[in-house]
N, C-alpha and C positions, 0 to 999 in steps of 0.2 A: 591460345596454346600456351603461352606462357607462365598463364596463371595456373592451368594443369599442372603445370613443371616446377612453379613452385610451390604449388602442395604438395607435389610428389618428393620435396625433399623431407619431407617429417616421415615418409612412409617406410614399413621395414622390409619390405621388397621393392622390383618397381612394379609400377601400376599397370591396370589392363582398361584403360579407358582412351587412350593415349592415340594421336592421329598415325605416330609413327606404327604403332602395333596396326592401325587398320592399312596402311600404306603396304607394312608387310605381307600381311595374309591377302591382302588382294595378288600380290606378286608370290604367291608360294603355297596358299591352299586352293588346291585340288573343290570341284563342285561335288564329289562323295566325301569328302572331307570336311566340305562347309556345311554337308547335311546334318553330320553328327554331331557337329560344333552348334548347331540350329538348333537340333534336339536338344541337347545338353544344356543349353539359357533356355531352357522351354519350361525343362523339369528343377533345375536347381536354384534355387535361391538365390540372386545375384548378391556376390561382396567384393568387396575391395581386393586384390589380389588376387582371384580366384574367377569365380565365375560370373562372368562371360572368357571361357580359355582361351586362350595362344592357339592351339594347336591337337592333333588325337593320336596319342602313342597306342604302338601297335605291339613292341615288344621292346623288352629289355636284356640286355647280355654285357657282362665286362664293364667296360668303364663309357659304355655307349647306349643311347636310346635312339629307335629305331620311328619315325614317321609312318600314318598310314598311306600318304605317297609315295615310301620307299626312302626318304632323306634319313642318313647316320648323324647322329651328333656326339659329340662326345661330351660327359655332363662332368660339367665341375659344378653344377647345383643341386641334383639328388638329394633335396630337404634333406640334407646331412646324412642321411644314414645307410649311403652305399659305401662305407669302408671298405670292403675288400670285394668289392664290385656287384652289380648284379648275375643273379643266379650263381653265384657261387657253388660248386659241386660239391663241395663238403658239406657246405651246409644244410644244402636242399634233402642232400643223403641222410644228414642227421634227424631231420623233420621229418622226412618221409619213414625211417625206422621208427620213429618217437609215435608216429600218425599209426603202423600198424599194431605196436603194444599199447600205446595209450594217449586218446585223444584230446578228452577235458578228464580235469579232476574236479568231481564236485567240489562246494566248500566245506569245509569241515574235514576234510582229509586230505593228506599232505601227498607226494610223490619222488620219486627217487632223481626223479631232473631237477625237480625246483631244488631240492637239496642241496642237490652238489652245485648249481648254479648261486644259490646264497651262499654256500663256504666260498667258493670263488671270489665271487664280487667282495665279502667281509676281510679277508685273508687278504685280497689284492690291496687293502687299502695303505696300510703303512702300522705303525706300532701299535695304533690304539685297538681295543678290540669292538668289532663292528655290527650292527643284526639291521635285519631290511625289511623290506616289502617291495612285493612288486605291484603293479596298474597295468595298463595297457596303455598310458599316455604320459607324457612330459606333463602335463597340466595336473593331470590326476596326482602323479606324485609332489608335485610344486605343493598342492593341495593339504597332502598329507604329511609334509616337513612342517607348513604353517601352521597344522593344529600342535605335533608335536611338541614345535618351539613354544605352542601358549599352556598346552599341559604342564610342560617340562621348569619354564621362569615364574607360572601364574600372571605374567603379563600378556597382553594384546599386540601392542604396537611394534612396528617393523622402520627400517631404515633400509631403502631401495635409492634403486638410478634412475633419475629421467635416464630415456632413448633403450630401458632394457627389455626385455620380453623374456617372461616367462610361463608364457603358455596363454590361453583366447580367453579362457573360462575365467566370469567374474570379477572370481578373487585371487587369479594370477596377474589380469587388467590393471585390479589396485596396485598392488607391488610394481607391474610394471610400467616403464613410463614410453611408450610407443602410443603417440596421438592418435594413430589411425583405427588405432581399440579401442581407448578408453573413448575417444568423438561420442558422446552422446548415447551415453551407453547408461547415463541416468546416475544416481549416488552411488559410489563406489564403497568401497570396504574401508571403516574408520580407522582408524589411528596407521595410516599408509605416507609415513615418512618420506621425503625423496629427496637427494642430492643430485648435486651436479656428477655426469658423468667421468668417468676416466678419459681423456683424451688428449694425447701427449702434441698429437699436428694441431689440435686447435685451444690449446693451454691458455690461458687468456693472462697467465704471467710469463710463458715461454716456452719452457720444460720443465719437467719435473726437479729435476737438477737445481733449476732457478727459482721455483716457488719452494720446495722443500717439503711436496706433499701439502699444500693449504688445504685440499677439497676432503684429506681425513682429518684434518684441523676441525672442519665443520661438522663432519661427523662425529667427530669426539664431543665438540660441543653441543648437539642435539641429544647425544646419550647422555652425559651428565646434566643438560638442562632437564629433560624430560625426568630421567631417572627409571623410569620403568619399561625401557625398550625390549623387549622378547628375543628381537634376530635382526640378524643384518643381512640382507640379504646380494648374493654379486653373481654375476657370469663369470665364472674363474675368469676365460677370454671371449670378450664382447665377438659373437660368431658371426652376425650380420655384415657389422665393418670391419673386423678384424681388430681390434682394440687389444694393447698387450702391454698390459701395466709392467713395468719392471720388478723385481724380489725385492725391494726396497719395499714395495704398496703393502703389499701382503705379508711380509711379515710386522708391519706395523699395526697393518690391520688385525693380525689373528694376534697380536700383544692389547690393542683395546677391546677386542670381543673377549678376552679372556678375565682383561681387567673390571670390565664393567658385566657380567656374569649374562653377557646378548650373545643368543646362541647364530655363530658361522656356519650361513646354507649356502653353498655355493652351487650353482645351474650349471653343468654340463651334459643337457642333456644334447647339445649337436658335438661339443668338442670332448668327449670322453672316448675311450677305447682307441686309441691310437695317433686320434685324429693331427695332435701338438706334441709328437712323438716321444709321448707316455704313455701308460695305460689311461692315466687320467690328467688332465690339464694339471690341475692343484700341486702334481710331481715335481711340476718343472721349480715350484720356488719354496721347496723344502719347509710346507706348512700341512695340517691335516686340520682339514673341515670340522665342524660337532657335526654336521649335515651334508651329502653328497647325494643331489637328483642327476640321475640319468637316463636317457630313453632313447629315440631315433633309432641309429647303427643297432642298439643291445639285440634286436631282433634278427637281426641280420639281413635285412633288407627284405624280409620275409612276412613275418609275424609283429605286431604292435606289441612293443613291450618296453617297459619303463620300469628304473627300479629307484626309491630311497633308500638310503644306506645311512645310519644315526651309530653316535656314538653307543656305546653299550648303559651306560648311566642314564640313557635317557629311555630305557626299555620299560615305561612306566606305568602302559595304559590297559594291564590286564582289567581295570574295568570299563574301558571306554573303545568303542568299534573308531578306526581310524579309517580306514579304506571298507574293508568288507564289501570287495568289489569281487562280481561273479568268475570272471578270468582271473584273481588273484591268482593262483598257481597252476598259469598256465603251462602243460606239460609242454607244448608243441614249441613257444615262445622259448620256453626253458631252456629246450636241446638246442633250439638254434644260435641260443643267447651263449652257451657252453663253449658248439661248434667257433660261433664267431673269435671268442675270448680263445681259447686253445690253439687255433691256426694263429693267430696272431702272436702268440707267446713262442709255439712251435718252429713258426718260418721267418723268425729273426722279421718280422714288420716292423717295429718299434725304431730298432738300428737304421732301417731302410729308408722310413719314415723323414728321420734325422739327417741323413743324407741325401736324399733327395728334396729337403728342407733346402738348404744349403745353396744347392745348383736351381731350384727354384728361385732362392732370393738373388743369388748372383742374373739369371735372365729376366725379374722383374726392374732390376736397377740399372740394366741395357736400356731399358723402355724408358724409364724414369729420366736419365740422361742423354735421352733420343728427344723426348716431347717435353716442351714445356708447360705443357696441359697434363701434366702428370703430378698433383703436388705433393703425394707420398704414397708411398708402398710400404706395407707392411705384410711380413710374414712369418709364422712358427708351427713346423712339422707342414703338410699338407695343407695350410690354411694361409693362402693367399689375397689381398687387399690393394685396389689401383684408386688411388682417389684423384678424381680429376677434378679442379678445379679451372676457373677464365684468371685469375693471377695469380702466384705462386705468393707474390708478396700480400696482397689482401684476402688471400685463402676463399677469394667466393667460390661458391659450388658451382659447378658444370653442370648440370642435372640433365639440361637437353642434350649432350656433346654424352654424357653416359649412356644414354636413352641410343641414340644413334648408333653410337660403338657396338652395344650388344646387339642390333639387330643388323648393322654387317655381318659378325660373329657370326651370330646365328644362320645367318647364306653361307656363310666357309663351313658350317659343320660345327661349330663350339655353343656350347651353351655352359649360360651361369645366369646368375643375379645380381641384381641392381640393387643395392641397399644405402637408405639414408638420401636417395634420390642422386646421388653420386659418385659412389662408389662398388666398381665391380668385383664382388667377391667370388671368389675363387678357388671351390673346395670339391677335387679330383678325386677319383678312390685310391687310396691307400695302396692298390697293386698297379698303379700308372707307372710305368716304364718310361726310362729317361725321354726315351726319341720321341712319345707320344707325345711328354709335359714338353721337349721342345717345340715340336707341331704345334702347340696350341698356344705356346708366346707368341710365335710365328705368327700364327691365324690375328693374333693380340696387333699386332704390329703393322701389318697389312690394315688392318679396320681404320688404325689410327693414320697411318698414311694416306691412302683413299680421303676420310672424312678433311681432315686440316690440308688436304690438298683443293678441296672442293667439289670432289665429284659426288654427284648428287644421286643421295641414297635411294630416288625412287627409280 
């Protein structure tokens, strides 16, 4: 069991192989619901994170997911892209009109959604001026930043983070540094640069403060030793752990991408649209991208939809097919993608966002200074992080003691994920209501007392 648990700290979710997950589903699924769970490893390809599942959702609504036993949860995990809840009525409305005028648009002809959804998104970005694409995936567009940046410099080579992710496919693998992808997944994509991560709780000289930024020290020295770097590529905010560099990183960083002519891609494709109470993460530290991928939420929980956003200078490739993917301009995706972006501008989210940031951080720092098995929380806008560690002073990971807490949780009604095999992240919809986010420290709290009391989770 142990050694389960320490693999499962490299991994970017938690795992489904786990005694705990079978301890639970013996105590909570239903024999019609272990049938379809049976079917389901019958027909799909088993992976890591995925299948063989948890559990068979039956329906979604709000800031909750519905069991086919009938159990409510409320999801602060929603693979990022239930911003302003499931089934949204604005939105579904928007789709549904989009669906009776107009459903796909072939290629080769443009439509009057995807338009005004590319002025949006160009226009939302900041001073520069901006042209897109869209995909239907985070990876897809990851994709197509990477070939731009090698159009655009004439170089190849990239400078990435161990522990990042940017999408399953390949040569988003390369770039990113999550072991549980790249495992054996054979040669990757050459010239795939990678530094040490951002991480202020596990700084191997302190804080940032104390080292003075060394880890873009090193980055600066791989782009001037190399000389011929293309891009750099970052998670504005690392979304798995919650990782949240200070305005010091980034603006030093977008001073050496500028100096050394490596074009800045940054990944928001979970923490964009409201999520770090912006429109887009990159707001918060008064810097603008060459490169901004985003996808999840843009759909609105509805439609698969991903967009790149490039500076205008780099609009270079009238002779070269970059995406020429059949949904390019998907009309359905579009409206919803509109809808989601307008209620949010519309009903003061962003503000709300911000404020409810705020009373979030003040009741995860109750917990923090409750449990000594708490060794940092970190939060900005909606986006919540508990890292539990067995010492505060030797920072070791808790990975079993996370594994446990969540599947308490999970019997009270809360769900989320386990990321880095120890820490539980924590990302509600955007229209979560005070009383509900405190309900669910509540539920946070209870798990922890239970467990560190000893009462035994089977």
């Amino acid at each position: 069991m142990e050694e389960k648990i320490t693999e499962s700290l490299k991994r970017e979710g938690d795992i489904n192989i786990s005694e705990y997950r079978k301890i639970w589903q013996k105590k909570n699924i239903s024999k019609e619901t272990q049938k379809i769970l049976d079917d389901d490893s019958s027909y799909f390809i088993h992976q890591s994170l995925s299948t063989p599942c948890l559990n068979v959702v039956k329906s979604v609504n709000g800031i909750y997911i519905e069991d086919t036993d009938g159990r409510k949860y409320m999801d602060f995990h929603g693979n990022s892209l239930h911003q302003l809840g499931y089934n949204n009525e604005d939105i579904v409305e928007s789709v549904k009109r989009q669906m009776e005028k107009l459903s796909f648009s072939p290629r080769r002809y443009t439509n009057e959604a995807a338009v005004k959804l590319a002025e949006k998104l160009c226009t939302s970005m900041g001073e520069k001026e901006y042209k897109t694409l869209f995909t239907t995936s985070g990876a897809a567009s990851m994709s197509i930043a990477l070939k731009l940046a090698r159009k655009y410099t004439g170089n190849y080579k990239t400078i990435s983070l161990w522990d990042s992710f940017h999408g399953a496919t390949l040569d988003t693998i390369s770039i990113g540094g999550e072991s549980v992808f790249r495992k054996n997944a054979g040669p990757l994509m050459p010239g795939t640069e990678h530094i040490m991560p951002y991480n202020s709780y596990r700084c191997m000289f302190g804080s940032c403060g104390q080292c003075q930024l060394k880890c873009l020290d090193y980055l600066e020295y791989i782009i001037e030793r190399e000389g011929d770097i293309c891009a750099v590529i970052m998670e504005t905010v690392r979304s798995t752990d919650v990782q949240i560099p200070p305005v010091e990183y980034y603006k030093r960083l977008r001073e050496i991408c500028s100096r050394y002519n490596a074009v800045m891609i940054l990944d928001e494709i979970p923490t964009a649209l409201g999520r770090t109470g912006k429109m887009f993460a990159f707001q918060n530290y008064g810097i603008e991208p060459d490169i901004l991928v985003i996808g999840k939420g843009l759909g609105g929980g509805l439609i698969p939809m991903s967009a790149v956003i490039a500076d205008k200078k780099m609009d270079i490739c009238q002779d070269s097919a970059l995406g020429h993917f059949t949904h390019e301009k998907n009309p359905l995706g579009s409206a919803a993608a509109l809808a989601l972006i307008e209620k949010i501008e519309n009903d003061g989210i962003l503000n709300y966002v911000r404020k409810m940031g705020r009373f979030f951080l003040e009741r995860l720092t109750e917990l923090y200074n409750k449990y000594e098995k708490i060794g940092d929380i970190r939060v900005i806008g909606l986006m919540g992080a508990v890292e539990l560690v067995k010492n505060r002073d030797t920072k070791e990971k808790a990975g079993e003691l996370a594994e446990k807490i969540m599947y308490r949780c999970l019997d009270k009604g809360l769900s989320f994920k386990v990321s880095q095999g120890n820490v539980l992240t924590l990302m509600p919809p955007l229209i979560i209501t005070k009383e509900e986010l405190s309900h669910a420290v509540i539920l946070l709290d209870e798990a922890f007392s239970e467990e560190l009391s000893g009462d035994d989770i089977r």
